[in-house]
C-alpha positions as CSV (number, residue, x, y, z in Angstrom):
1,X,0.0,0.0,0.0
2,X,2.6,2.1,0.2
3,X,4.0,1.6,-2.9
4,X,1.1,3.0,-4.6
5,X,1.1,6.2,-2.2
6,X,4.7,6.9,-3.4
7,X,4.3,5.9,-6.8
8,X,3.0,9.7,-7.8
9,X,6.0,11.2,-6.3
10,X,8.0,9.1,-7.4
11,X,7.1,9.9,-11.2
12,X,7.0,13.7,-10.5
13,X,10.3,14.0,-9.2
14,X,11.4,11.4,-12.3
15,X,10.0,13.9,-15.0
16,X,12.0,16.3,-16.5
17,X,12.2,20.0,-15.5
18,X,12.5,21.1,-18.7
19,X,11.5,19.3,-22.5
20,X,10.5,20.8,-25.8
21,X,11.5,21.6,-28.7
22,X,13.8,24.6,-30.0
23,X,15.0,26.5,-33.0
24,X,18.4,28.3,-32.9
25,X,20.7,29.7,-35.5
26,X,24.2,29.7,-34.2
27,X,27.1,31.3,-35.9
28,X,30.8,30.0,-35.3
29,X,34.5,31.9,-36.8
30,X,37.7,30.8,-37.1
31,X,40.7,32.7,-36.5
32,X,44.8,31.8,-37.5
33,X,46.4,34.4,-35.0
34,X,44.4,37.9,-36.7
35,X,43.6,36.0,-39.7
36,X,39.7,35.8,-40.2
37,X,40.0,31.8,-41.8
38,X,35.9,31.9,-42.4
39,X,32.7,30.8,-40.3
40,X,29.7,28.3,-40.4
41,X,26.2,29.1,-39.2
42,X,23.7,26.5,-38.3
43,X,20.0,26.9,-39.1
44,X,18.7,23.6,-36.8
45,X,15.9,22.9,-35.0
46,X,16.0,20.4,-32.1
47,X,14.2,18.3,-29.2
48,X,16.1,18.5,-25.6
49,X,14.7,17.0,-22.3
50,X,16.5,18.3,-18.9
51,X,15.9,16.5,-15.8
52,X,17.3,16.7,-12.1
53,X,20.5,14.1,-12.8
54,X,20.7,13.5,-16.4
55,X,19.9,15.7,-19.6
56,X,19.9,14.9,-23.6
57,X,19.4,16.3,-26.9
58,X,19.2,16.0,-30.7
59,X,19.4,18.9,-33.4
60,X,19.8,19.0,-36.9
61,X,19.6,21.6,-39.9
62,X,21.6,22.9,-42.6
63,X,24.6,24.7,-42.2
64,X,26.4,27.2,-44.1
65,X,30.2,26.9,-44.1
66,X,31.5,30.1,-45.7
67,X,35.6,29.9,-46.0
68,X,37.6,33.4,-46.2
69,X,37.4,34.4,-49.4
70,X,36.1,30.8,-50.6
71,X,32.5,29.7,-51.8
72,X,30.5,29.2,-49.2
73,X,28.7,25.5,-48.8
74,X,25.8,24.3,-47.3
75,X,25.1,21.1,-45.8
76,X,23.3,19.0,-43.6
77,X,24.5,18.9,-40.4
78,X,23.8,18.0,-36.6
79,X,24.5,16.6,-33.5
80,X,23.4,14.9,-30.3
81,X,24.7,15.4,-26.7
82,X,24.2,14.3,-23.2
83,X,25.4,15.1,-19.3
84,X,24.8,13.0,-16.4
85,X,25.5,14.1,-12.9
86,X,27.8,12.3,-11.4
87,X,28.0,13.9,-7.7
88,X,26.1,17.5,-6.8
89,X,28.8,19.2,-8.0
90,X,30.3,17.0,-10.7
91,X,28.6,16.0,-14.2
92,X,30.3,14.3,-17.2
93,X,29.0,15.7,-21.0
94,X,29.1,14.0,-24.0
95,X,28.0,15.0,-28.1
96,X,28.3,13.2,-31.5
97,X,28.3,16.0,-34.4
98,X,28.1,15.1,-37.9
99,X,28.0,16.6,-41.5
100,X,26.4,15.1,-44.6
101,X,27.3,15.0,-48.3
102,X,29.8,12.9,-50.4
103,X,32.4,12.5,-47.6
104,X,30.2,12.6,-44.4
105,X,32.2,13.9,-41.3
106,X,32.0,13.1,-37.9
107,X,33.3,14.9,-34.5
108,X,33.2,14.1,-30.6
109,X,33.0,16.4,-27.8
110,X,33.2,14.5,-23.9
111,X,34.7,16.2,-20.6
112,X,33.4,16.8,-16.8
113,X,32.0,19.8,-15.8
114,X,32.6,20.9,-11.7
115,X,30.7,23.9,-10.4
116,X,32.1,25.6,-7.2
């Protein structure tokens, strides 16, 4: 019996504290000591969910990569990422990025995050 009385709580605090869907355009340069190299912006639209210990996303969009004094490209691109809290003050991140066309690209992204 109380199972069932805890059960509701239970869920609540299980459900995450923040979920939905976003847009965002993000814009990204590169720099060889003063030398402008060029910049990418993303057009993507995603899905994250946010919860007390854990949170996760996916996005995806095209992307413009526009080299210095190149011609500028646009692909599809996007990426999905993670955290989990390890301790209060300790939480370990993770994302997978990729770009699509004839030779499809792939990057990583992972480290620990500790807030004071």
């Amino acid at each position: 019996m109380k199972l069932i009385a805890i059960l509701p709580a239970a869920l609540i605090a299980a459900a995450p504290v923040c979920a939905g869907p976003y847009a965002v355009i993000e814009n990204n340069a590169g720099f060889t000591g003063s030398d402008f190299t060029g910049h990418t912006t993303d057009f993507h639209v995603g899905y994250e969910e946010s919860g007390p210990w854990a949170s996760w996303g996916v996005q995806a969009g095209p992307t413009v990569f526009s080299p210095d004094n190149g011609e500028a490209d646009t692909k599809l691109t996007g990426k999905i990422f993670g955290s989990l809290a390890a301790t209060e003050k300790l939480s370990v991140f993770g994302e997978l990025s990729a770009a699509f066309d004839a030779t499809n690209s792939y990057g990583t992204k992972a480290g620990v995050k500790y807030s004071f």
